[in-house]
Backbone as CSV, one residue per row, in Angstrom:
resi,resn,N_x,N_y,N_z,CA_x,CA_y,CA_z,C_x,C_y,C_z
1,UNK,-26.682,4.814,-32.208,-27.049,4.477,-30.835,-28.154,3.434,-30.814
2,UNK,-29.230,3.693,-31.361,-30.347,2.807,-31.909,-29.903,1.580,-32.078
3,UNK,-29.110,1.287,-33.198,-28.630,0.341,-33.778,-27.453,-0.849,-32.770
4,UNK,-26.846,-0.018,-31.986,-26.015,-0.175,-30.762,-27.085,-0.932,-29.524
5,UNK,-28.437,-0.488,-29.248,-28.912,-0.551,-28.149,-29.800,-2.250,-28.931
6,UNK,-30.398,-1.906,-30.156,-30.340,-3.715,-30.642,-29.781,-4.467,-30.437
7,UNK,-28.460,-4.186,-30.900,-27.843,-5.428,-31.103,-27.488,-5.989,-29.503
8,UNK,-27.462,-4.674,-28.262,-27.154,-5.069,-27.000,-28.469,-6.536,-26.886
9,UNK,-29.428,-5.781,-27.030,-30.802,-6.117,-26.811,-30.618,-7.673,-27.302
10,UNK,-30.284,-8.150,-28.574,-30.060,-8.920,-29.096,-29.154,-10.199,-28.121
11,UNK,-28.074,-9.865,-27.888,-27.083,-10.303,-27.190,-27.893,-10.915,-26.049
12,UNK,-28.208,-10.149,-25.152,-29.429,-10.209,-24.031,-29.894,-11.619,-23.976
13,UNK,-30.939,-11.699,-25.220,-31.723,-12.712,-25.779,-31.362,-13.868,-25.386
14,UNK,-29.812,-13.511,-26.711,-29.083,-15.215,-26.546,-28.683,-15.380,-25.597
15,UNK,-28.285,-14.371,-24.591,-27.488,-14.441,-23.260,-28.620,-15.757,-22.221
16,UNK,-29.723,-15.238,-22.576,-30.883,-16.001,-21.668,-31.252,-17.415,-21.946
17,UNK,-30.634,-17.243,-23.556,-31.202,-18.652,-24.139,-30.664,-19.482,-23.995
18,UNK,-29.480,-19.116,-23.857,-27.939,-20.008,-23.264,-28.269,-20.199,-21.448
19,UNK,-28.637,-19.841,-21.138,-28.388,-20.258,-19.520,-30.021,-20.461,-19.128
20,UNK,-31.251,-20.711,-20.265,-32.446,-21.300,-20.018,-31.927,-22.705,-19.490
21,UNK,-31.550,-23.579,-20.321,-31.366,-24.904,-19.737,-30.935,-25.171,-18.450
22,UNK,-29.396,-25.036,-18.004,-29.513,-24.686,-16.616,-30.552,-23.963,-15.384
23,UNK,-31.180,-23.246,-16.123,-31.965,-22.708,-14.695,-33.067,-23.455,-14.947
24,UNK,-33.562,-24.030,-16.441,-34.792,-25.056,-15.847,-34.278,-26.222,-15.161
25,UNK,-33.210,-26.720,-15.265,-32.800,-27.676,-14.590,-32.706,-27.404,-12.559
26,UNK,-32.518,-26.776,-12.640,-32.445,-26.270,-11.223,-33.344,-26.187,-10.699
27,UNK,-34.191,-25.040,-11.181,-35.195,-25.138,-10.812,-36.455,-26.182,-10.629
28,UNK,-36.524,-27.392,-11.354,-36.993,-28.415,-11.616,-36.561,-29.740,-10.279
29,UNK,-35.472,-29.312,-9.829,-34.757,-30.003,-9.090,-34.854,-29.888,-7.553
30,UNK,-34.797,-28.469,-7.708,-35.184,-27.404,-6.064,-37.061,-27.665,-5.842
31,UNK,-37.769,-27.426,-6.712,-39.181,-27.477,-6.547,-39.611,-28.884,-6.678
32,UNK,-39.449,-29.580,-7.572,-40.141,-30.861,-8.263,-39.559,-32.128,-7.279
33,UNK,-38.140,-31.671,-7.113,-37.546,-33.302,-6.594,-36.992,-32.897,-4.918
34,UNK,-36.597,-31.529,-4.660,-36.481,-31.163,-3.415,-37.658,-31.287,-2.335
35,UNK,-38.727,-30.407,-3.433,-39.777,-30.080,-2.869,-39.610,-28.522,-1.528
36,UNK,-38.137,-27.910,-2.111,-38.221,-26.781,-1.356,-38.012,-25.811,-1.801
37,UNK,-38.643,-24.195,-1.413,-38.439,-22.739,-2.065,-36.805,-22.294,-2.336
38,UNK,-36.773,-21.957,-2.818,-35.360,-21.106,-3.590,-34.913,-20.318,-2.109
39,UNK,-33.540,-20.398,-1.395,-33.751,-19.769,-0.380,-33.043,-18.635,-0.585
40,UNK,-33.706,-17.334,0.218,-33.487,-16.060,-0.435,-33.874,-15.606,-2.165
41,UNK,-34.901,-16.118,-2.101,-35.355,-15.723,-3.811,-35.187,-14.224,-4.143
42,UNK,-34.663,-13.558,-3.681,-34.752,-12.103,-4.199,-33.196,-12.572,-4.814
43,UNK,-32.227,-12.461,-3.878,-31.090,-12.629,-4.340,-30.781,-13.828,-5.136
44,UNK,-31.264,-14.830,-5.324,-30.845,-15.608,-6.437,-31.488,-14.914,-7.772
45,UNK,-32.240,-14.221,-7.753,-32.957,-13.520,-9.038,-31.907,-12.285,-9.068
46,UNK,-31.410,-11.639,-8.251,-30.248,-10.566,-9.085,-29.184,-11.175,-9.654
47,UNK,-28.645,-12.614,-8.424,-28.165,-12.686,-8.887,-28.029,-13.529,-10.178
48,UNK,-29.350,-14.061,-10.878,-29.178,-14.467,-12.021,-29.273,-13.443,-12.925
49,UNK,-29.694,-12.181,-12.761,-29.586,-11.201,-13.653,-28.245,-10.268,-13.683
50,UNK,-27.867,-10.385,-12.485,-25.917,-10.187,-12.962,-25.009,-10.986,-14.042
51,UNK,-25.569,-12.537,-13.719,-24.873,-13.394,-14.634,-25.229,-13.186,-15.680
52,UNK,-26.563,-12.683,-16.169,-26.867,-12.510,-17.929,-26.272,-11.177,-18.492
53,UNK,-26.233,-10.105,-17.412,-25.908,-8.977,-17.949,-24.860,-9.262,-18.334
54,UNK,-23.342,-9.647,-17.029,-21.995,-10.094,-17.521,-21.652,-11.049,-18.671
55,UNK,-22.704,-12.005,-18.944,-22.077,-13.109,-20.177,-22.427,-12.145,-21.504
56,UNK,-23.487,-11.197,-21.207,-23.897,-10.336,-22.536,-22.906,-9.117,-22.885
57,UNK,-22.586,-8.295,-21.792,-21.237,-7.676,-21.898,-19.924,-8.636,-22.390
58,UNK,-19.843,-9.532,-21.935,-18.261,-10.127,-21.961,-18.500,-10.886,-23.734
59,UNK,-19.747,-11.375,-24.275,-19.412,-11.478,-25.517,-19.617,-10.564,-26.448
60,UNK,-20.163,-9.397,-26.593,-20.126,-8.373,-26.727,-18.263,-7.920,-26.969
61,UNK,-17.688,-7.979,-25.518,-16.865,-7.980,-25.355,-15.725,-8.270,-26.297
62,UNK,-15.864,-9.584,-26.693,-15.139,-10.511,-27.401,-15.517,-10.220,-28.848
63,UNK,-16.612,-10.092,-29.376,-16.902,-9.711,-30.865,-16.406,-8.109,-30.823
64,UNK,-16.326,-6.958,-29.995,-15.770,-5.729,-30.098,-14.545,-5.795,-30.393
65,UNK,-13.512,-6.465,-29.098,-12.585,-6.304,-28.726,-11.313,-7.176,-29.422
66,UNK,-11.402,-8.773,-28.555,-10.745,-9.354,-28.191,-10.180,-9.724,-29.560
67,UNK,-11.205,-10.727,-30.440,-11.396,-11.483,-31.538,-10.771,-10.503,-32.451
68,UNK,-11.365,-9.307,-32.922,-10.116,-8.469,-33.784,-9.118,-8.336,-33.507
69,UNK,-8.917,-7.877,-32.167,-7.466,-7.930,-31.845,-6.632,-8.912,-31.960
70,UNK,-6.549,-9.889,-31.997,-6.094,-10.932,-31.966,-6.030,-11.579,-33.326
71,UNK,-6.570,-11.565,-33.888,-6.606,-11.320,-35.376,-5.640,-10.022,-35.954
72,UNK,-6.253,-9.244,-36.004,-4.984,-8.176,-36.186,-3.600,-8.306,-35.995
73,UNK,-2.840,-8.933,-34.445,-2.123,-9.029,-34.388,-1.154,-10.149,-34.850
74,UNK,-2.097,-11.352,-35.047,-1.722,-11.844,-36.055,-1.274,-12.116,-37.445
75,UNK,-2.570,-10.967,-38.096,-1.919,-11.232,-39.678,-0.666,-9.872,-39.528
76,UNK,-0.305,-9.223,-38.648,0.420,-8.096,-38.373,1.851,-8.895,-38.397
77,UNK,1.760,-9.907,-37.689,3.158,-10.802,-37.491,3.085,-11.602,-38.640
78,UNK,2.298,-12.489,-39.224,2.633,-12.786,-40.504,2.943,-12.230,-41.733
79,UNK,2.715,-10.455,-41.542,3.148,-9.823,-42.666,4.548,-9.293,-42.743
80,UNK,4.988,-9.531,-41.200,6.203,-8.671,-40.842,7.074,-9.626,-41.010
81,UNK,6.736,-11.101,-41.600,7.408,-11.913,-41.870,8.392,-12.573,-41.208
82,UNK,8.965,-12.339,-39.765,9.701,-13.147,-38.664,9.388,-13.619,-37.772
83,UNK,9.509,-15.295,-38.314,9.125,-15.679,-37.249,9.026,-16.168,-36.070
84,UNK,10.489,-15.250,-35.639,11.493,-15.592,-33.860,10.263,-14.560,-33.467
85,UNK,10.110,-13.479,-33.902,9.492,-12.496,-33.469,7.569,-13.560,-33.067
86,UNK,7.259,-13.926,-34.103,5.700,-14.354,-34.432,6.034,-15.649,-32.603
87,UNK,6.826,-16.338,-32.845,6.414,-17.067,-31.663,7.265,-16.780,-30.374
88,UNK,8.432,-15.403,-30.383,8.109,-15.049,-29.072,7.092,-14.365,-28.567
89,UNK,6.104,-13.467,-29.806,4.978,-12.753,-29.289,3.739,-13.858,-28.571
90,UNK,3.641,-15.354,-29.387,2.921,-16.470,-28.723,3.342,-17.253,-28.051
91,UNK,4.666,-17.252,-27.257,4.922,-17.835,-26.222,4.638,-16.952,-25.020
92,UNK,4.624,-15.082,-25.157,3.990,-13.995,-24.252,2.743,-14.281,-24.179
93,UNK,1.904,-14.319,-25.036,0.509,-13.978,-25.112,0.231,-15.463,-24.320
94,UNK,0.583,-16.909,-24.572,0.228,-18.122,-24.045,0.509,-17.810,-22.453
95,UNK,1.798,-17.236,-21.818,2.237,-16.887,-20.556,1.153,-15.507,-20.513
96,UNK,1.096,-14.879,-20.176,0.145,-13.538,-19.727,-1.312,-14.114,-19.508
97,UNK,-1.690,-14.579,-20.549,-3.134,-14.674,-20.421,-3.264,-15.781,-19.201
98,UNK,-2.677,-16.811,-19.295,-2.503,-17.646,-18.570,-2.136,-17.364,-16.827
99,UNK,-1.311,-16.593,-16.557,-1.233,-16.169,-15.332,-1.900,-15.788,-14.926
100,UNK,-3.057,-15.166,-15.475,-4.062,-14.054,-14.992,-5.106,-15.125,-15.300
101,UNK,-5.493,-16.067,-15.347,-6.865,-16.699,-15.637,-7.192,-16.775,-14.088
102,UNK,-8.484,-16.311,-14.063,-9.118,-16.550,-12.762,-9.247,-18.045,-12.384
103,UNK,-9.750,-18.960,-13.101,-10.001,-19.927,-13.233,-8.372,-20.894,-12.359
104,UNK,-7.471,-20.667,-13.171,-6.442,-21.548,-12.284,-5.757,-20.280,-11.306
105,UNK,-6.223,-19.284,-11.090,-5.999,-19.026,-9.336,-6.387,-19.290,-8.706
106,UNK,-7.781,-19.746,-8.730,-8.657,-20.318,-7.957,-8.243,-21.546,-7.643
107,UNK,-7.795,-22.370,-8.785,-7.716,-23.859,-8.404,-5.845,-23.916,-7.937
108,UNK,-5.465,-22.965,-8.074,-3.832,-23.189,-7.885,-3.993,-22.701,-5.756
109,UNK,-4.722,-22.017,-5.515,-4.906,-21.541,-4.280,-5.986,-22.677,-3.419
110,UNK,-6.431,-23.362,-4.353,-7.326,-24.514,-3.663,-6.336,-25.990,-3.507
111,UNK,-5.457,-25.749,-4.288,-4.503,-27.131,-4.106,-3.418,-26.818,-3.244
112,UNK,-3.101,-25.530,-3.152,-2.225,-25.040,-1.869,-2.721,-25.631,-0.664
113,UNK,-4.035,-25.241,-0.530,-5.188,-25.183,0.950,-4.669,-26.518,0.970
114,UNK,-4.902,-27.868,0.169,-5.359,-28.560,0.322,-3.752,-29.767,0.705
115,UNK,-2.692,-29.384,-0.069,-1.376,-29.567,0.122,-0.997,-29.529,1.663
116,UNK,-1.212,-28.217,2.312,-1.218,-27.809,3.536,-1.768,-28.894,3.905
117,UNK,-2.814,-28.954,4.308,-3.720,-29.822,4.941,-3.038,-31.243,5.092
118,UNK,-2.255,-31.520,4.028,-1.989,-33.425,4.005,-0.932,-33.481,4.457
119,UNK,-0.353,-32.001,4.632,1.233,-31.931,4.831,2.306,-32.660,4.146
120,UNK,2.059,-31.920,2.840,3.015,-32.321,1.678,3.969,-30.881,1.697
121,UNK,3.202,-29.779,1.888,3.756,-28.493,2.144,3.872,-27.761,3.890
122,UNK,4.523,-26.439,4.009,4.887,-26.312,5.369,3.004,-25.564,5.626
123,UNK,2.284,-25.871,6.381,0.970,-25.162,6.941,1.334,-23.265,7.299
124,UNK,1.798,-22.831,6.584,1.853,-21.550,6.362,1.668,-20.660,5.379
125,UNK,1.006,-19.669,5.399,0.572,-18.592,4.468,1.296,-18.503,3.198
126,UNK,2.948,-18.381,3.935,4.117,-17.968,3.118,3.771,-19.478,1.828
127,UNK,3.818,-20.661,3.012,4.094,-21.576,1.680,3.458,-21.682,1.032
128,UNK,2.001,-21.601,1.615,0.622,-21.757,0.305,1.271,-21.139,-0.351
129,UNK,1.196,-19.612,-0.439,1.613,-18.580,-1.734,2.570,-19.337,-2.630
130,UNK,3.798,-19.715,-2.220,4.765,-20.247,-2.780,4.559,-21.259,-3.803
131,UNK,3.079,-22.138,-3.477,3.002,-23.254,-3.761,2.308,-23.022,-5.218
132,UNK,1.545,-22.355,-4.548,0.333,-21.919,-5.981,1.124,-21.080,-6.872
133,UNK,1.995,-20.236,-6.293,2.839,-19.640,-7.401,3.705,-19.842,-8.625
134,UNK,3.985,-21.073,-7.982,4.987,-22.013,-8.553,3.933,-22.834,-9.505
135,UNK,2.812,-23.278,-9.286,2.067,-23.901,-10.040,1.540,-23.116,-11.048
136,UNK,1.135,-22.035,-10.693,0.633,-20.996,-11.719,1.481,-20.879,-12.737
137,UNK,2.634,-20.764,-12.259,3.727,-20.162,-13.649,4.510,-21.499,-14.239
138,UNK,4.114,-22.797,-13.837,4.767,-24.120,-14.541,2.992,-24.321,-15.568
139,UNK,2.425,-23.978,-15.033,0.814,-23.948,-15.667,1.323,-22.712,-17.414
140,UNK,1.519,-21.857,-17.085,1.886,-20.614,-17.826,3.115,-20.953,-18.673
141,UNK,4.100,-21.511,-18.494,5.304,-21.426,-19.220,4.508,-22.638,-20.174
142,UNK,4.126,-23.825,-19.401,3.543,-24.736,-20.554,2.446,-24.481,-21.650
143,UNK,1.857,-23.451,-21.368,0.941,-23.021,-22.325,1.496,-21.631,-23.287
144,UNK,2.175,-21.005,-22.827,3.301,-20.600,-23.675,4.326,-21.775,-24.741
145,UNK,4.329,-22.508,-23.961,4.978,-23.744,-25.084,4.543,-24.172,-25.728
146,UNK,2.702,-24.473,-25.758,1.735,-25.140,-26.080,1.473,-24.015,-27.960
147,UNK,1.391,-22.551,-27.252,0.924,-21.664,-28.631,2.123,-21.312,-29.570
148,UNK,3.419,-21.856,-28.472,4.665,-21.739,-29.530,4.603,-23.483,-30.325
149,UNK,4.288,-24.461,-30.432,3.896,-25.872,-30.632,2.722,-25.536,-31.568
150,UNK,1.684,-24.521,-31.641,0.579,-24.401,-32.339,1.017,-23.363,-33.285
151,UNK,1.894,-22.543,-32.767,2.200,-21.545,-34.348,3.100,-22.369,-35.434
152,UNK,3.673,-23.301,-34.749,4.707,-23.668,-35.352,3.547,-25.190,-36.822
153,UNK,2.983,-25.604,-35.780,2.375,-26.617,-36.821,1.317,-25.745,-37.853
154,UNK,1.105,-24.446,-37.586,0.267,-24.012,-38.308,1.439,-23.306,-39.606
155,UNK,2.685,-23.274,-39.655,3.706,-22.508,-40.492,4.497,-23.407,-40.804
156,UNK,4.205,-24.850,-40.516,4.442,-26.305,-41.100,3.734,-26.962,-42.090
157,UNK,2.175,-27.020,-41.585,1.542,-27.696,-41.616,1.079,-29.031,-41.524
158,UNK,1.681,-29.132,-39.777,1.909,-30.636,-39.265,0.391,-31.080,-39.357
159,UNK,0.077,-32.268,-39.435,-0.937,-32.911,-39.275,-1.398,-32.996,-37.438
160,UNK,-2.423,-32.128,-36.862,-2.742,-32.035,-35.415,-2.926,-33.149,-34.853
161,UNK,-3.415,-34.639,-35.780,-4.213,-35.740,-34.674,-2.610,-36.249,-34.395
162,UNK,-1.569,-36.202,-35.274,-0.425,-36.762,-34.349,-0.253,-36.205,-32.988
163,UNK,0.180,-34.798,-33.121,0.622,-34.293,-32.099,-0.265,-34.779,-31.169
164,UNK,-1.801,-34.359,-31.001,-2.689,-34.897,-30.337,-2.505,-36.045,-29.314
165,UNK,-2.119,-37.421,-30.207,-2.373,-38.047,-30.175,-0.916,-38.373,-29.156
166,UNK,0.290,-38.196,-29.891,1.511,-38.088,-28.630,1.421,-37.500,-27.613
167,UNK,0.902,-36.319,-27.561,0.747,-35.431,-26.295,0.096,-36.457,-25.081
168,UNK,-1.003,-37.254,-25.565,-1.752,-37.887,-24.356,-1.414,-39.517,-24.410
169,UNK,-0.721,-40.167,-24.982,0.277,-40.866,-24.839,1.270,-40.532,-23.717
170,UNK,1.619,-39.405,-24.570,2.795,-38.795,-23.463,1.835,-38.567,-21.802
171,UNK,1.344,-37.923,-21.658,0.193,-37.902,-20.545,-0.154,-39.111,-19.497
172,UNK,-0.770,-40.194,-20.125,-0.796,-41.674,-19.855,0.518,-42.267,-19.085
173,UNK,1.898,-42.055,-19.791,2.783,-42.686,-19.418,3.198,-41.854,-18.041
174,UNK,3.300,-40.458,-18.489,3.636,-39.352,-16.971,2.870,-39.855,-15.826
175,UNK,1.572,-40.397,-16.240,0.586,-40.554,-15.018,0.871,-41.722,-14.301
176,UNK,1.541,-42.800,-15.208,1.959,-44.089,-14.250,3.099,-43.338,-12.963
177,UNK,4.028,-42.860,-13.510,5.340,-42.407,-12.734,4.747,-41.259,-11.859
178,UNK,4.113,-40.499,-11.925,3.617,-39.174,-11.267,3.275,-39.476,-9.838
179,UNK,3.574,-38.590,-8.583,3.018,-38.939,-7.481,1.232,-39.002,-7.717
180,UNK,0.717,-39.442,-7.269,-0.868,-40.121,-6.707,-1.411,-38.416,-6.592
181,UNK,-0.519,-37.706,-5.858,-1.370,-36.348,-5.039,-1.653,-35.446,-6.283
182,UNK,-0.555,-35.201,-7.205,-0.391,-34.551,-8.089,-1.280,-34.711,-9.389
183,UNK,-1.874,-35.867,-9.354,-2.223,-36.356,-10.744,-3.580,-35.506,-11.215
184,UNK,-4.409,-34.890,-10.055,-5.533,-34.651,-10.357,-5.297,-32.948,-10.416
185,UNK,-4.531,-32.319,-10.027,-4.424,-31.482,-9.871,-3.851,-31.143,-11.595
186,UNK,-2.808,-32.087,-12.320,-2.410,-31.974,-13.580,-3.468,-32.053,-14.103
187,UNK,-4.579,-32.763,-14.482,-5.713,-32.964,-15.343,-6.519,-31.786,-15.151
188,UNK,-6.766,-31.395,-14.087,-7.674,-30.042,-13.662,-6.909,-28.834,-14.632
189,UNK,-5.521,-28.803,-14.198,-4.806,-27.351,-14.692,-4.839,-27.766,-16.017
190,UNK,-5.417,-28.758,-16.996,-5.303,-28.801,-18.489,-6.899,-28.068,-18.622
191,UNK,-8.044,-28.275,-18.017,-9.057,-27.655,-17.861,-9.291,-25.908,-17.552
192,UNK,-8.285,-25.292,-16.701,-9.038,-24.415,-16.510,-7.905,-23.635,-17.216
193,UNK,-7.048,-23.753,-17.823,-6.393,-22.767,-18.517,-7.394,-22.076,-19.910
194,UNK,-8.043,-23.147,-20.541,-8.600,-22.830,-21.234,-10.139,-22.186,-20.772
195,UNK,-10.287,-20.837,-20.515,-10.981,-20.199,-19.870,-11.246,-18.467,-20.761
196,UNK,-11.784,-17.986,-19.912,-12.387,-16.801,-20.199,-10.931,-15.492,-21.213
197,UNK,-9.654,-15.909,-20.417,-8.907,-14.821,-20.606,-8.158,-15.579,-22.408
198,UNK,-7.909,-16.788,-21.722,-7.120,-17.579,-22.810,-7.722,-17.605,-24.468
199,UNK,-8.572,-17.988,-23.787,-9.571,-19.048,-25.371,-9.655,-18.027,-26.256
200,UNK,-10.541,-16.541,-25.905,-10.840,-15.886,-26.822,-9.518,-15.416,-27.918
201,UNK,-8.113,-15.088,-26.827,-7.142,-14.244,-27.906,-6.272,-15.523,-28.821
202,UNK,-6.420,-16.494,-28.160,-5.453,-17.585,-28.970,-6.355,-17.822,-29.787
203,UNK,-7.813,-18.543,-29.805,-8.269,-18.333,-31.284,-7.913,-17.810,-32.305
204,UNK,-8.548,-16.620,-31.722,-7.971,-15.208,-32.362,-6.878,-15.508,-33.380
205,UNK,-5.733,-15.338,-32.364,-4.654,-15.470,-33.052,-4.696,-16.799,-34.070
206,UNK,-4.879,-17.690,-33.235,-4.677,-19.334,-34.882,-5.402,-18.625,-36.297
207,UNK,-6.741,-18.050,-35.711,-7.474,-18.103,-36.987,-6.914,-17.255,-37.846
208,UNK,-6.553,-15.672,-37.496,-5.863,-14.868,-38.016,-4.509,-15.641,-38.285
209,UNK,-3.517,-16.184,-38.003,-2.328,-16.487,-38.595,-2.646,-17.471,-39.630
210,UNK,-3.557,-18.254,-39.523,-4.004,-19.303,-40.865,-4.642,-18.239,-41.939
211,UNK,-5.537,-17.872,-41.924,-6.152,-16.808,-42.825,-5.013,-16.144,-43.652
212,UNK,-3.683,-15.655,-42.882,-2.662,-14.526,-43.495,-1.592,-15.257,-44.285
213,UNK,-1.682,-16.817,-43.953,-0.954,-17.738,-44.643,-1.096,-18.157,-45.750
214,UNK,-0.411,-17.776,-47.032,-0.974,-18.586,-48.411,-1.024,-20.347,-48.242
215,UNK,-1.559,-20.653,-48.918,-1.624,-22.459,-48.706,-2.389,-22.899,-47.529
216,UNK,-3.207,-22.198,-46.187,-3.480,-22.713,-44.933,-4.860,-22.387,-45.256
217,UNK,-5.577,-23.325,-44.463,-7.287,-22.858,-44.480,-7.536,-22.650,-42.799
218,UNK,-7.930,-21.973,-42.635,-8.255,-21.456,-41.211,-8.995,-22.718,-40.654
219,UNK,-9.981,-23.125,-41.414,-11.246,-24.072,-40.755,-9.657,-25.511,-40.635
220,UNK,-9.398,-25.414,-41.122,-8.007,-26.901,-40.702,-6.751,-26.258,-39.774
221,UNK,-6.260,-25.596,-40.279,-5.018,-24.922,-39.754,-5.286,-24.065,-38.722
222,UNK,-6.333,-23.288,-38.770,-6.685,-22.033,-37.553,-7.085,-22.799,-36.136
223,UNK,-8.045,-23.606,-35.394,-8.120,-23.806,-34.954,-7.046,-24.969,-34.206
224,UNK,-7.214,-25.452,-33.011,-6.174,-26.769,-32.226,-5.653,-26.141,-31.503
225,UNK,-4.689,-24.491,-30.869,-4.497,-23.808,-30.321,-5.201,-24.331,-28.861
226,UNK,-6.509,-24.160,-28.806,-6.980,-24.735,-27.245,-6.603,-26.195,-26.780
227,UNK,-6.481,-27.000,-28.116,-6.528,-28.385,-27.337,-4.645,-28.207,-27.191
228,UNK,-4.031,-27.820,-27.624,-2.171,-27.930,-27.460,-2.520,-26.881,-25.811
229,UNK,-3.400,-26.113,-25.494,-3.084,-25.628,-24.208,-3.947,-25.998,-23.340
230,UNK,-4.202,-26.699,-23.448,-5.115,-27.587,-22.665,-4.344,-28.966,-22.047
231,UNK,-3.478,-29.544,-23.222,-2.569,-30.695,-23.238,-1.386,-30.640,-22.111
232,UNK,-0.951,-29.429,-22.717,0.465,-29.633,-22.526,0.500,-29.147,-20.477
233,UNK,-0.092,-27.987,-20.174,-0.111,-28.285,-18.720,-0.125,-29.704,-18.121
234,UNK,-0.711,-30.215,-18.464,-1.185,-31.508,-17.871,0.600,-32.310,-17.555
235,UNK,0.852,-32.159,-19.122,2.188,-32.603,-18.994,3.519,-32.276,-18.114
236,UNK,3.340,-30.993,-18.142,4.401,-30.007,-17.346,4.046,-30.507,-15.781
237,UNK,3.009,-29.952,-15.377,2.486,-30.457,-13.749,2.794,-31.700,-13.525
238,UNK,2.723,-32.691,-14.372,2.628,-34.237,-13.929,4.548,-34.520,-13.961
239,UNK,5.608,-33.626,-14.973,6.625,-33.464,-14.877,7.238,-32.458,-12.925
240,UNK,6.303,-31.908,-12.838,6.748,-30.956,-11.843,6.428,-31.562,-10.900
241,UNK,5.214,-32.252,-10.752,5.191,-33.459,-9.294,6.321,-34.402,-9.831
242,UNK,6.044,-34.819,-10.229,7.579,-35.799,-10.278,9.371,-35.399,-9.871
243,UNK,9.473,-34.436,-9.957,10.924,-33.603,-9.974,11.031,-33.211,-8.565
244,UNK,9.801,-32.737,-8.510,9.617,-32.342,-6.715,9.739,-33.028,-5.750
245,UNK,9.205,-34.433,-6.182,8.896,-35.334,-4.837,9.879,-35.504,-4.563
């Protein structure tokens, strides 16, 4: 328990040390260059002490939980040796995590609002839903494609700066042809997929499937997983405004 209530304690620390910079910045900004009080200072002080407790739980979180797991289930599929099985389990895990990221509900329900508004879509409830729904899960299937594209170069051992390097090629050219409305909304959904739910288990997983691989070094082969799901939305959306219009 002792030993448990350290290392919380610990966590804490870094939790503060990590979000010092930001709040001197703010604060420096509100007093020094505003020249005005923090308004409601009680509540910006809980609520900066909610945000440290939660980033200290949630990595906590991730060194308990996530990161073994994900690991585990990895060298679990590389031992079981199939690998229809190894990348339909990472075309699930790329789709799941992905649907559920807070991060692009937020922004899939903010481009609805905002669709509505220009009247590209019908100004109704029903269609927002429709709209963002549809974006969410062309967001999701591509990042499912993205960790089936990353298991696969890691049980190859493709060289990443190509792919890389086609992917946003490929990107560039989508963006000439792509409607105008759509374009920013594709670059955003390459941003927020990679988020709180995503990042931690696909790591996970690269590093563990490189590690379980004879011939692969994790520090080369394990990581790239975020940047292939980061990429490839971009691509899909800028394909899905296009098909739509």
């Amino acid at each position: 328990m002792t030993r448990f209530l350290v290392a919380m304690l610990q966590l804490t620390v870094n939790a503060l040390r990590d979000l010092a910079p930001i709040i001197v910045v703010i604060a420096f900004f509100q007093i020094v260059v505003l020249r005005q009080p923090f308004p409601d200072l009680l509540s910006v002080l809980i609520g900066l002490l909610c945000v440290i407790v939660g980033l200290t739980l949630f990595i906590q979180g991730l060194e308990s939980g996530l990161f073994p797991l994900g690991e585990a289930l990895a060298q679990g599929f590389a031992q079981k040796g199939s690998a229809i099985v190894l990348l339909t389990f990472g075309f699930c895990l790329g789709f799941g995590t992905t649907i559920a990221e807070p991060a692009l509900i937020a922004v899939a329900a903010e481009a609805a609002d905002v669709a509505a508004q220009a009247g590209a879509i019908v100004d109704s409830d029903r269609a927002r839903t429709s709209y963002a729904l549809e974006l969410r899960i062309v967001v999701a299937v591509s990042v499912g494609a993205a960790i089936v594209l990353g298991i696969l170069r890691i049980l190859k051992g493709w060289p990443i700066h190509r792919l890389i390097i086609g992917g946003y090629l490929l990107v560039t050219a989508l963006t000439i042809f792509a409607p105008a409305e759509i374009v920013g909304v594709a670059y955003d959904s390459g941003g927020v997929t990679t988020s709180t739910i995503t990042v931690p288990l696909v790591t996970a997983l690269g590093v563990g499937l490189a590690t379980s691989i004879r011939g692969r070094n994790p520090m080369v082969d394990g990581f790239g997983l975020i940047a292939f799901a980061s990429l490839t939305p971009m691509i899909c959306v800028l394909a899905y405004g296009m098909v739509t219009s």
